[in-house]
mmJSON file of the N, C-alpha and C atoms, coordinates in Angstrom:
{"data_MODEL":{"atom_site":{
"group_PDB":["ATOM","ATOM","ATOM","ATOM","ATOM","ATOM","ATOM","ATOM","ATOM","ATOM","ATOM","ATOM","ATOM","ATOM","ATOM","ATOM","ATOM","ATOM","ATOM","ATOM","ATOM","ATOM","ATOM","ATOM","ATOM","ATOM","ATOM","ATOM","ATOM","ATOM","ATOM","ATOM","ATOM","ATOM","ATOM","ATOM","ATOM","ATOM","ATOM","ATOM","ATOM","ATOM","ATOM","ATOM","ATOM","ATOM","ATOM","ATOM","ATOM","ATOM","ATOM","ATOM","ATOM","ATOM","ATOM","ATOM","ATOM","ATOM","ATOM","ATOM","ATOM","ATOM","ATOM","ATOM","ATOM","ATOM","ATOM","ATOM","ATOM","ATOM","ATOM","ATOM","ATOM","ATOM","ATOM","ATOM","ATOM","ATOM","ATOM","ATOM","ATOM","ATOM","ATOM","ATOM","ATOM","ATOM","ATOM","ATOM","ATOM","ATOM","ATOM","ATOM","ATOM","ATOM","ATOM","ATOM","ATOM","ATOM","ATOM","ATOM","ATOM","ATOM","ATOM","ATOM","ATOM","ATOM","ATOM","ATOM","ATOM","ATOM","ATOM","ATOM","ATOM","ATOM","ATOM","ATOM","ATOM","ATOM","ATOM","ATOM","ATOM","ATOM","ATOM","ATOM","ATOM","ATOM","ATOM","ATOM","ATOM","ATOM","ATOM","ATOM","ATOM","ATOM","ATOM","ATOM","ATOM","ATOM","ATOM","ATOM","ATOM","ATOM","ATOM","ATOM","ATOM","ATOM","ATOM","ATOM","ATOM","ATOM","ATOM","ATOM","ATOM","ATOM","ATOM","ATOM","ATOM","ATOM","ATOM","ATOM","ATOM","ATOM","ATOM","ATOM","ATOM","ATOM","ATOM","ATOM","ATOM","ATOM","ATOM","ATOM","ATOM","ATOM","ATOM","ATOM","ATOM","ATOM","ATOM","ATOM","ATOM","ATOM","ATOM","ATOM","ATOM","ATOM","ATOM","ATOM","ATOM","ATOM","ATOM","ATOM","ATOM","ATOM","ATOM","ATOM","ATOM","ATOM"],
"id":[1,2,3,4,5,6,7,8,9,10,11,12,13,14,15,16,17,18,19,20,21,22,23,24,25,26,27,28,29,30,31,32,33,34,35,36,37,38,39,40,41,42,43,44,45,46,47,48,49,50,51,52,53,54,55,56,57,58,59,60,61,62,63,64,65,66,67,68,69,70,71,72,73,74,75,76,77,78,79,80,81,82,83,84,85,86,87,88,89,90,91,92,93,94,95,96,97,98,99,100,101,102,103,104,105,106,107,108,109,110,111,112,113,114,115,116,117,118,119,120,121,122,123,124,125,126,127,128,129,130,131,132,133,134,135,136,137,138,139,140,141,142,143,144,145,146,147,148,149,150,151,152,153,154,155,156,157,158,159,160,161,162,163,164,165,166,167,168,169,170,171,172,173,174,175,176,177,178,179,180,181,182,183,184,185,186,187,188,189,190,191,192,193,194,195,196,197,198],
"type_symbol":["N","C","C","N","C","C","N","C","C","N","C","C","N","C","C","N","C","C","N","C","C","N","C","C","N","C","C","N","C","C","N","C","C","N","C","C","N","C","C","N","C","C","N","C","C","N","C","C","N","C","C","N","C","C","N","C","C","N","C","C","N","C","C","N","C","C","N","C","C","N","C","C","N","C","C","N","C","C","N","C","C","N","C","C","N","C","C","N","C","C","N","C","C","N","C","C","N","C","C","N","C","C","N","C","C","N","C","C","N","C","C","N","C","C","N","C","C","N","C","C","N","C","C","N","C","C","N","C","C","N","C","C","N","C","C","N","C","C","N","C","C","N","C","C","N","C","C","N","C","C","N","C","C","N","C","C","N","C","C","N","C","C","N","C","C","N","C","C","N","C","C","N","C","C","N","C","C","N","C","C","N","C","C","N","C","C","N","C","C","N","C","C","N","C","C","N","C","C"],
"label_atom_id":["N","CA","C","N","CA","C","N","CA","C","N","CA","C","N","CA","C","N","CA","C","N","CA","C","N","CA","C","N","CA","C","N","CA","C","N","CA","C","N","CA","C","N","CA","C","N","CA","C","N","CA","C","N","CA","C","N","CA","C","N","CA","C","N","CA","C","N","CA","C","N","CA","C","N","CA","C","N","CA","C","N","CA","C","N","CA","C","N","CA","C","N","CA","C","N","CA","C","N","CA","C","N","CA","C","N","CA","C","N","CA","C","N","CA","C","N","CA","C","N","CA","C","N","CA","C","N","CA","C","N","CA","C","N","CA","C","N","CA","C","N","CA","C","N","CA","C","N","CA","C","N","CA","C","N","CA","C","N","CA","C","N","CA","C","N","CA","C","N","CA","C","N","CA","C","N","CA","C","N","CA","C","N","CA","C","N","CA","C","N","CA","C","N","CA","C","N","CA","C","N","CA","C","N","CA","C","N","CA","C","N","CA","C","N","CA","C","N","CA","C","N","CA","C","N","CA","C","N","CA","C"],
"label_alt_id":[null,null,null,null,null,null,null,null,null,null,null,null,null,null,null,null,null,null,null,null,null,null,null,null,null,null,null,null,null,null,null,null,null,null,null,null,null,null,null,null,null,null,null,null,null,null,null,null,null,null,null,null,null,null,null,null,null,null,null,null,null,null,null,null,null,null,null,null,null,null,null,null,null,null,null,null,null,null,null,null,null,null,null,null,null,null,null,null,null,null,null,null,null,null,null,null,null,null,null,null,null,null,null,null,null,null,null,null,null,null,null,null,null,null,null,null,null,null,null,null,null,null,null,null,null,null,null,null,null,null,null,null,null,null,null,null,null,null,null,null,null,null,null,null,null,null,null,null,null,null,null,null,null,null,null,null,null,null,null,null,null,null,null,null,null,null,null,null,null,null,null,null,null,null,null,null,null,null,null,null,null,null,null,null,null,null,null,null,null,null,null,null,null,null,null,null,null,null],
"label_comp_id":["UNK","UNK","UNK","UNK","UNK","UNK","UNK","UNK","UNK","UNK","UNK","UNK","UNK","UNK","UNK","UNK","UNK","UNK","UNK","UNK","UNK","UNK","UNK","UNK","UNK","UNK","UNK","UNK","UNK","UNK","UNK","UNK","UNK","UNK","UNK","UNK","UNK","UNK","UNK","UNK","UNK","UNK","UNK","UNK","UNK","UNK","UNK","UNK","UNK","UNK","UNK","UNK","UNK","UNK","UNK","UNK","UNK","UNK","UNK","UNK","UNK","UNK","UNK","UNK","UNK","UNK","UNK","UNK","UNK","UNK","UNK","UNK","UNK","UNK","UNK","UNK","UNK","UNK","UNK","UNK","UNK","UNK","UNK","UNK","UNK","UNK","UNK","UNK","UNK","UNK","UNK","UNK","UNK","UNK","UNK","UNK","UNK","UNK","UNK","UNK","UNK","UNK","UNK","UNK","UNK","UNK","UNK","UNK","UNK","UNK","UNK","UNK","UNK","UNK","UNK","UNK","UNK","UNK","UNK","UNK","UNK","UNK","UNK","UNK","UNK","UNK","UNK","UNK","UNK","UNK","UNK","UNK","UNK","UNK","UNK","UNK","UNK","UNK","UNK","UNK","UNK","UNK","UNK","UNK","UNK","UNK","UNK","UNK","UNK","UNK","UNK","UNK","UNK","UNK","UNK","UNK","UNK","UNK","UNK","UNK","UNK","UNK","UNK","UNK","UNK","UNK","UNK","UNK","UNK","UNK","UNK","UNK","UNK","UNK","UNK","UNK","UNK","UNK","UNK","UNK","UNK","UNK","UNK","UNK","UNK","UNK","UNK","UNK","UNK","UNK","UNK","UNK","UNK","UNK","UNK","UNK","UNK","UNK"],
"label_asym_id":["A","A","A","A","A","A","A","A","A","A","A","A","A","A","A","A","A","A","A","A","A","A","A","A","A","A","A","A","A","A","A","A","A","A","A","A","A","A","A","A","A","A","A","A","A","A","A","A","A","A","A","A","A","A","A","A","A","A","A","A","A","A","A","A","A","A","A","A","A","A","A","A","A","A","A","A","A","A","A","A","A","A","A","A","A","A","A","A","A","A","A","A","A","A","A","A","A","A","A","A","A","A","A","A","A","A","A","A","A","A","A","A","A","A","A","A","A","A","A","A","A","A","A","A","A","A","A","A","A","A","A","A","A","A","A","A","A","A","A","A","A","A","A","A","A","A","A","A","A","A","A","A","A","A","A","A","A","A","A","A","A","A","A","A","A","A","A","A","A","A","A","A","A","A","A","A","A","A","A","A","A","A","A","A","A","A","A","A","A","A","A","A","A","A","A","A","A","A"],
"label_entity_id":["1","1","1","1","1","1","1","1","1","1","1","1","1","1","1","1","1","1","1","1","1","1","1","1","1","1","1","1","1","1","1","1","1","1","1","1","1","1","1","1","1","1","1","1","1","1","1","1","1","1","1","1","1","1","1","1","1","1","1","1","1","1","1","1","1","1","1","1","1","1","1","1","1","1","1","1","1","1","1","1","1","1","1","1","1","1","1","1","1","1","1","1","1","1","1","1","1","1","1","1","1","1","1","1","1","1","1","1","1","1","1","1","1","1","1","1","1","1","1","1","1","1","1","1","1","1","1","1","1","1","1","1","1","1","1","1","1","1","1","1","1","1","1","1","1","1","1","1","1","1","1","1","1","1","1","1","1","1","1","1","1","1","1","1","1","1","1","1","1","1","1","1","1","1","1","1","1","1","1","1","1","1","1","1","1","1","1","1","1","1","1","1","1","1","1","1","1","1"],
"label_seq_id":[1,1,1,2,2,2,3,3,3,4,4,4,5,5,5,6,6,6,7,7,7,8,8,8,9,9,9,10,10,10,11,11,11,12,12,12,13,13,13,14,14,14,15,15,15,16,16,16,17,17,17,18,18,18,19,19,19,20,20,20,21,21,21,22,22,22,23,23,23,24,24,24,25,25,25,26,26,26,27,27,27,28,28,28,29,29,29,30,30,30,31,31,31,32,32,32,33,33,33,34,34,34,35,35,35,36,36,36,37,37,37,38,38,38,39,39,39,40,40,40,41,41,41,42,42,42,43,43,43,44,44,44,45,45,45,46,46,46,47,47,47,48,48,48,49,49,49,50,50,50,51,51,51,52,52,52,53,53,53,54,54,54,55,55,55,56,56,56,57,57,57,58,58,58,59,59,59,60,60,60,61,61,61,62,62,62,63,63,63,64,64,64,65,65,65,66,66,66],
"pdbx_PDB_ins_code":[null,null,null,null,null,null,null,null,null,null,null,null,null,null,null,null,null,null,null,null,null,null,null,null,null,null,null,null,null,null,null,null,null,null,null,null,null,null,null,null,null,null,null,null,null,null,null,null,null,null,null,null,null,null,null,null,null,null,null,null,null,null,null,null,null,null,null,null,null,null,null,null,null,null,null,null,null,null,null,null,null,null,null,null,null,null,null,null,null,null,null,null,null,null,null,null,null,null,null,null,null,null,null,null,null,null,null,null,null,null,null,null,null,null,null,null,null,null,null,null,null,null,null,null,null,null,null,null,null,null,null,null,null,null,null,null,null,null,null,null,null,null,null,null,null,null,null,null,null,null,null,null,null,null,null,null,null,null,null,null,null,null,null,null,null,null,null,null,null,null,null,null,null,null,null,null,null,null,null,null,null,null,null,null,null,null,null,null,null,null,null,null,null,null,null,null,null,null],
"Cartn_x":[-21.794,-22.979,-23.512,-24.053,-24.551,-25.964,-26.28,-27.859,-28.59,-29.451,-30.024,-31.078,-31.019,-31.509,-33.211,-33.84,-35.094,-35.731,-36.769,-37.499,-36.809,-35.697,-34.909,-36.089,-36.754,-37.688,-38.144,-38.273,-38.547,-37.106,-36.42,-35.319,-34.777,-34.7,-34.701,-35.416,-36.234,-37.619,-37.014,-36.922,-36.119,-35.478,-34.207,-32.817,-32.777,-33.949,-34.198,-34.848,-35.718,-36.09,-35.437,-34.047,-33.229,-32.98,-34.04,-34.136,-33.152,-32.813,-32.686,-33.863,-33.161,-34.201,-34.939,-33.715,-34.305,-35.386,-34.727,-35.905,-37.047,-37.35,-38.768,-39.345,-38.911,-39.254,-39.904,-39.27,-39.336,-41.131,-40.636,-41.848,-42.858,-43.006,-44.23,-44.713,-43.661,-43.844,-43.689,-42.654,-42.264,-40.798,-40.56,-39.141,-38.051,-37.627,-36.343,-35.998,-35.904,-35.368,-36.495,-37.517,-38.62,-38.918,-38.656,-38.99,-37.396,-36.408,-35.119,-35.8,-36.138,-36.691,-37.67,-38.459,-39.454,-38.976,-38.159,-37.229,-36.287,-36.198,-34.926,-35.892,-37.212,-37.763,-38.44,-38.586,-39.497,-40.953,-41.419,-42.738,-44.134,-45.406,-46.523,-46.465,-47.18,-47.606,-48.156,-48.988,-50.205,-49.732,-48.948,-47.734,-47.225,-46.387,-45.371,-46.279,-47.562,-48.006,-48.377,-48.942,-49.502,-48.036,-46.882,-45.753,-45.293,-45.433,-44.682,-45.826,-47.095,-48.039,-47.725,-47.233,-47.308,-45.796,-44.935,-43.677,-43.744,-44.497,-44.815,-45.815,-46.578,-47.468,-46.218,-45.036,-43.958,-43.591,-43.157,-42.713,-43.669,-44.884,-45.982,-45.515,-46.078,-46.072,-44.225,-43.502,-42.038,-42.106,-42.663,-42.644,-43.814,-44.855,-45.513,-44.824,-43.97,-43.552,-41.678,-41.733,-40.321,-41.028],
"Cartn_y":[5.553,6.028,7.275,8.08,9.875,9.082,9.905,10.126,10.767,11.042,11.84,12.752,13.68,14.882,14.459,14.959,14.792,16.375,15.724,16.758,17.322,16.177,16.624,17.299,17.045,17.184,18.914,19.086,20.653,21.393,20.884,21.543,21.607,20.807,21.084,22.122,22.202,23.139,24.705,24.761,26.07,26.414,25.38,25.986,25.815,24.849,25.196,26.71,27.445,28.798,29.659,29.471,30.25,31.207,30.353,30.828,30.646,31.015,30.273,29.772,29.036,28.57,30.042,30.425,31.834,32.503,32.94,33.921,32.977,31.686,31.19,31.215,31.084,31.437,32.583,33.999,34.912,35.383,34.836,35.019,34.381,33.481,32.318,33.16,34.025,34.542,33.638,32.781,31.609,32.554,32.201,32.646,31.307,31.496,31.289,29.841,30.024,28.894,27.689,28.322,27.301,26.967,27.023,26.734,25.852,26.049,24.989,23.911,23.764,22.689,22.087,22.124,21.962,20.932,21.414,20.364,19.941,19.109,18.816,16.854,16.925,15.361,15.861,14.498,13.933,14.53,15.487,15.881,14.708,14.617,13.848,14.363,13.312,14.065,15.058,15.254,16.566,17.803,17.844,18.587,19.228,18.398,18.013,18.611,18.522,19.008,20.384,20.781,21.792,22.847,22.546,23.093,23.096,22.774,22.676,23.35,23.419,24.675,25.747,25.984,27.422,27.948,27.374,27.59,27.662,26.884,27.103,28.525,28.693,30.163,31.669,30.948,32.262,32.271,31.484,31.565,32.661,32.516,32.711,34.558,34.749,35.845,36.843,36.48,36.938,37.292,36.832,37.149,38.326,38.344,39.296,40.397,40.491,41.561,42.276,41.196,41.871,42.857],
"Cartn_z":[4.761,4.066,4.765,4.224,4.513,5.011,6.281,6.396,5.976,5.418,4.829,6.353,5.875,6.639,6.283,7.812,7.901,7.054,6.514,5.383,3.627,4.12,2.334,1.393,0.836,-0.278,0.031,1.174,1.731,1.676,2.32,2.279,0.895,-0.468,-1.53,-2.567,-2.364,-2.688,-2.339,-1.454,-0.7,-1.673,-1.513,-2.276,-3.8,-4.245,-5.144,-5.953,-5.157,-5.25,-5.158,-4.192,-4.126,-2.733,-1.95,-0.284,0.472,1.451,2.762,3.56,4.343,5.452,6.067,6.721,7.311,6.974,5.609,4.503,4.778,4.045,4.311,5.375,6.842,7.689,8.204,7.787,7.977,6.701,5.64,4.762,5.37,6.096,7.027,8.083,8.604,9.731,10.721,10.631,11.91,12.02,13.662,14.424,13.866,13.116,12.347,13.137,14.008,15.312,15.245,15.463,15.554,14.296,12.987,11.147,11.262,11.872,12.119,12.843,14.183,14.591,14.077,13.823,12.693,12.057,11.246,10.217,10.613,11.6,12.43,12.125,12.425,12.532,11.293,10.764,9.631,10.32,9.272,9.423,8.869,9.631,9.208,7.922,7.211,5.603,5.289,6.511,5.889,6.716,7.62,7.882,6.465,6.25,5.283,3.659,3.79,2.403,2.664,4.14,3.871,4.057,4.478,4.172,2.993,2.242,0.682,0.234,0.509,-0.462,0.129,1.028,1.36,1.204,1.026,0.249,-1.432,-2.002,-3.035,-3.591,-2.496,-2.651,-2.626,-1.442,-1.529,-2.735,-3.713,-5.161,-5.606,-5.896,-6.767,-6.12,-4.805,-4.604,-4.403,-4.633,-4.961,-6.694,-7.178,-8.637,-8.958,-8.243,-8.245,-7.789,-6.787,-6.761,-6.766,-7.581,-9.251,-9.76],
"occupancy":[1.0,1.0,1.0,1.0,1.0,1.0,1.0,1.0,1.0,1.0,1.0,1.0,1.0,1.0,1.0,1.0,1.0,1.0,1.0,1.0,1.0,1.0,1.0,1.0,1.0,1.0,1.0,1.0,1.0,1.0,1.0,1.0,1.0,1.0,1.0,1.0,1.0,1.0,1.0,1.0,1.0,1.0,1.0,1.0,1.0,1.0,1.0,1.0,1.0,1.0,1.0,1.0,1.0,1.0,1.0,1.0,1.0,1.0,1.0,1.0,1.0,1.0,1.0,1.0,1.0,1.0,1.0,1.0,1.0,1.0,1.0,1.0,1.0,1.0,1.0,1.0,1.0,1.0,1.0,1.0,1.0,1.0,1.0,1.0,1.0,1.0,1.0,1.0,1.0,1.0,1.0,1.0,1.0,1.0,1.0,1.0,1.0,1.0,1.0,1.0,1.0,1.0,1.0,1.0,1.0,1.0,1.0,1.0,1.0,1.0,1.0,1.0,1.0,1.0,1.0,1.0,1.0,1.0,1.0,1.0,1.0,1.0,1.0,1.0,1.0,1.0,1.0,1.0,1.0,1.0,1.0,1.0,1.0,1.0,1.0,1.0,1.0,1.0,1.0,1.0,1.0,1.0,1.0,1.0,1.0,1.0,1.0,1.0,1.0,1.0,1.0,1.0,1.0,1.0,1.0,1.0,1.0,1.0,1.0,1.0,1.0,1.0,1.0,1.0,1.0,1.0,1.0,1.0,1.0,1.0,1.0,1.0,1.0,1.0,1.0,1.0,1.0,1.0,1.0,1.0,1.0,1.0,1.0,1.0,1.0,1.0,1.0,1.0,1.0,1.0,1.0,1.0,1.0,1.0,1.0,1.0,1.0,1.0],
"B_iso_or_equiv":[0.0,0.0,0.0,0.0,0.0,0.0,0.0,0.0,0.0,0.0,0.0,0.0,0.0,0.0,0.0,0.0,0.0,0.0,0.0,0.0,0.0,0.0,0.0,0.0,0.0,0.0,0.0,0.0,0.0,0.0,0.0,0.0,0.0,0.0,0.0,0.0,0.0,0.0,0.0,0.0,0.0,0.0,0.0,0.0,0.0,0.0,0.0,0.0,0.0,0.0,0.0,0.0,0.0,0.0,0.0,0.0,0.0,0.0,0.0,0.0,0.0,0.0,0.0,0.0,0.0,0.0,0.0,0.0,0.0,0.0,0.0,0.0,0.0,0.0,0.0,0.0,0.0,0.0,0.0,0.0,0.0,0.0,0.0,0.0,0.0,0.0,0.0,0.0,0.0,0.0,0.0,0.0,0.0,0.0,0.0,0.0,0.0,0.0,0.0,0.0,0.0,0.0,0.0,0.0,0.0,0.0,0.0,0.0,0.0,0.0,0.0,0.0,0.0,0.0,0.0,0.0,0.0,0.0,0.0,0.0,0.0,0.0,0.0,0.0,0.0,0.0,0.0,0.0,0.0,0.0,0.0,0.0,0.0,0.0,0.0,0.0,0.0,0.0,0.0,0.0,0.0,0.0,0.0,0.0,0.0,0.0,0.0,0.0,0.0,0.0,0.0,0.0,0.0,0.0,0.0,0.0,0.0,0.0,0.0,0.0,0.0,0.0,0.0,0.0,0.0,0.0,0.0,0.0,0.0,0.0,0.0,0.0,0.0,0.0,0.0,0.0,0.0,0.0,0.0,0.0,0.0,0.0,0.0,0.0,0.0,0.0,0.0,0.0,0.0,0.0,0.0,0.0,0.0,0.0,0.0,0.0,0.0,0.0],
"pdbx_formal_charge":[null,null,null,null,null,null,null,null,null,null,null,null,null,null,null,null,null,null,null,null,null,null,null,null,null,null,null,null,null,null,null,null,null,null,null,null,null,null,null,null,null,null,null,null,null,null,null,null,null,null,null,null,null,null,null,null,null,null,null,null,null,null,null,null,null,null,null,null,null,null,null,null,null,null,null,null,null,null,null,null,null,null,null,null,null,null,null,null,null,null,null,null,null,null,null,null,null,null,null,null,null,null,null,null,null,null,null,null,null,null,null,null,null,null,null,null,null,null,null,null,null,null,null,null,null,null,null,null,null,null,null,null,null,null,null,null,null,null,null,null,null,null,null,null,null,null,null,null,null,null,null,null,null,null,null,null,null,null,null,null,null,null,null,null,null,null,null,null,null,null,null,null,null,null,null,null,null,null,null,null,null,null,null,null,null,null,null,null,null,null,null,null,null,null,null,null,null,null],
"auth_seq_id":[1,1,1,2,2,2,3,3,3,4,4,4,5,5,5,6,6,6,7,7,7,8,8,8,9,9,9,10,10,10,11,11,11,12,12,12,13,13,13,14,14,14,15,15,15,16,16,16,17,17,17,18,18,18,19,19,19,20,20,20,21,21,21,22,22,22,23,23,23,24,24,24,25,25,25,26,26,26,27,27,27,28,28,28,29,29,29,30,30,30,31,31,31,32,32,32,33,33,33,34,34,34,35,35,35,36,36,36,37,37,37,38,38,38,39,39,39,40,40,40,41,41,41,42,42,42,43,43,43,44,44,44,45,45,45,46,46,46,47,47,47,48,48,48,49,49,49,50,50,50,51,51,51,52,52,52,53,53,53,54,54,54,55,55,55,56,56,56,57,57,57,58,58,58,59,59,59,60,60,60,61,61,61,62,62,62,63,63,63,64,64,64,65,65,65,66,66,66],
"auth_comp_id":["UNK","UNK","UNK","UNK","UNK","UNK","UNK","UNK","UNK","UNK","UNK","UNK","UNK","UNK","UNK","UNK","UNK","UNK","UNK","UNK","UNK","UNK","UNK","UNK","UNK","UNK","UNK","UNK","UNK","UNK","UNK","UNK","UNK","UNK","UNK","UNK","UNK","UNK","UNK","UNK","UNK","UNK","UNK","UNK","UNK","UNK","UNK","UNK","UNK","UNK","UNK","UNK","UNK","UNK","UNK","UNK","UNK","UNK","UNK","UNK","UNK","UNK","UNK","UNK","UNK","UNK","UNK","UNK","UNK","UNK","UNK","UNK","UNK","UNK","UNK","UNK","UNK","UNK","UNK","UNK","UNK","UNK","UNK","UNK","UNK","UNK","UNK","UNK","UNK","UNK","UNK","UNK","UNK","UNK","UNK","UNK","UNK","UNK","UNK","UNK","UNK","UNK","UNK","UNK","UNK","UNK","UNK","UNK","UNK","UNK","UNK","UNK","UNK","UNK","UNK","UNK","UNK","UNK","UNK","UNK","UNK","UNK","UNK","UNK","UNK","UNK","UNK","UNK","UNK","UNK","UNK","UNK","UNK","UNK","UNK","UNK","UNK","UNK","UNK","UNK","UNK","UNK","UNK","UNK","UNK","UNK","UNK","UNK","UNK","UNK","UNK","UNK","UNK","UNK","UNK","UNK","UNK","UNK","UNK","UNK","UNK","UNK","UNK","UNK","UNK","UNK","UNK","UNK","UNK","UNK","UNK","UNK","UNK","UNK","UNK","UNK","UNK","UNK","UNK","UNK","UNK","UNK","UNK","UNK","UNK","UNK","UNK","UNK","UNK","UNK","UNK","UNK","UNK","UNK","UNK","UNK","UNK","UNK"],
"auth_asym_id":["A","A","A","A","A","A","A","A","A","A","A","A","A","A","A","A","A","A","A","A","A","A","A","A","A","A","A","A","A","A","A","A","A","A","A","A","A","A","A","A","A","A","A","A","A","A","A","A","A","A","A","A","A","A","A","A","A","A","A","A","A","A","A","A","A","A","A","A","A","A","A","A","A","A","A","A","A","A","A","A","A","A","A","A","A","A","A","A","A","A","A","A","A","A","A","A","A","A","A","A","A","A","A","A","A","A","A","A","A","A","A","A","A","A","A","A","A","A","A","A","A","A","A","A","A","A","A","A","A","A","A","A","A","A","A","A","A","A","A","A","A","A","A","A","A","A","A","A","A","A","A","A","A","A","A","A","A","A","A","A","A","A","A","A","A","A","A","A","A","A","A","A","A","A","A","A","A","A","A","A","A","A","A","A","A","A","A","A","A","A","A","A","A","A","A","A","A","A"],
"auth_atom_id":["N","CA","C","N","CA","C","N","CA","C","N","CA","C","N","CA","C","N","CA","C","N","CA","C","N","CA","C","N","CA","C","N","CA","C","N","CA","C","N","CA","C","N","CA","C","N","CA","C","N","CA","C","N","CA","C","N","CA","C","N","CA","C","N","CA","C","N","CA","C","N","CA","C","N","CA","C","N","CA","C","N","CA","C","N","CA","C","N","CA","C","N","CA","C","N","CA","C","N","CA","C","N","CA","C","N","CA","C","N","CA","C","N","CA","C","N","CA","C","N","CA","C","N","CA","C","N","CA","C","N","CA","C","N","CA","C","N","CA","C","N","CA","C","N","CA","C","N","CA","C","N","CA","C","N","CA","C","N","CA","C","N","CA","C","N","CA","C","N","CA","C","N","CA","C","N","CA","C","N","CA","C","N","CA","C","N","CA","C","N","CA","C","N","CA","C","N","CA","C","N","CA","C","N","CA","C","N","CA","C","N","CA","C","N","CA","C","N","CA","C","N","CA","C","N","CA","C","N","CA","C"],
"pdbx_PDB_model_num":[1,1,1,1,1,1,1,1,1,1,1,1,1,1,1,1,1,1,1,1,1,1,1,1,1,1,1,1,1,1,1,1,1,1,1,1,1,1,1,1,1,1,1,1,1,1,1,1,1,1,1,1,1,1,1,1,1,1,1,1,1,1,1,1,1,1,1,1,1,1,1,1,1,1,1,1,1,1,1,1,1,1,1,1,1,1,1,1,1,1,1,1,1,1,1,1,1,1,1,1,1,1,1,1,1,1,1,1,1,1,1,1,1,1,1,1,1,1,1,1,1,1,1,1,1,1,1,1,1,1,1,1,1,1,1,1,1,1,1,1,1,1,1,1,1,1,1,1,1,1,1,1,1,1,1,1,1,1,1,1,1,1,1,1,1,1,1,1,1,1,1,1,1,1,1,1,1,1,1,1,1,1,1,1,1,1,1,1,1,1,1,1,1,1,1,1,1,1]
}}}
């Protein structure tokens, strides 16, 4: 049986948009390395939410500027 990777639901979201890890990182303004560790353990929830709004805000603002 596969383990499932800590933060799936984030890490889906990503590649669902069409990111890399990197790129989101780099859009956060986190060092690439440290947005990897990060998601290496299961984040708290409110961790975990206030990361998925602000990945969700990169969507919003990438389309603004197409």
């Amino acid at each position: 049986m596969k383990k499932r990777k800590a933060n799936q639901e984030i890490r889906n979201m990503i590649k669902s948009m069409g990111y890399k890890q990197w790129e989101v990182a780099e859009l956060l303004k986190i060092d690439e390395s440290v947005f990897s560790r990060l998601l290496r353990k299961e984040l708290e929830q409110e961790e975990k939410r206030w990361l998925i709004l602000e990945i969700s805000k990169l969507g919003d603002v990438c389309e603004l500027q197409d």
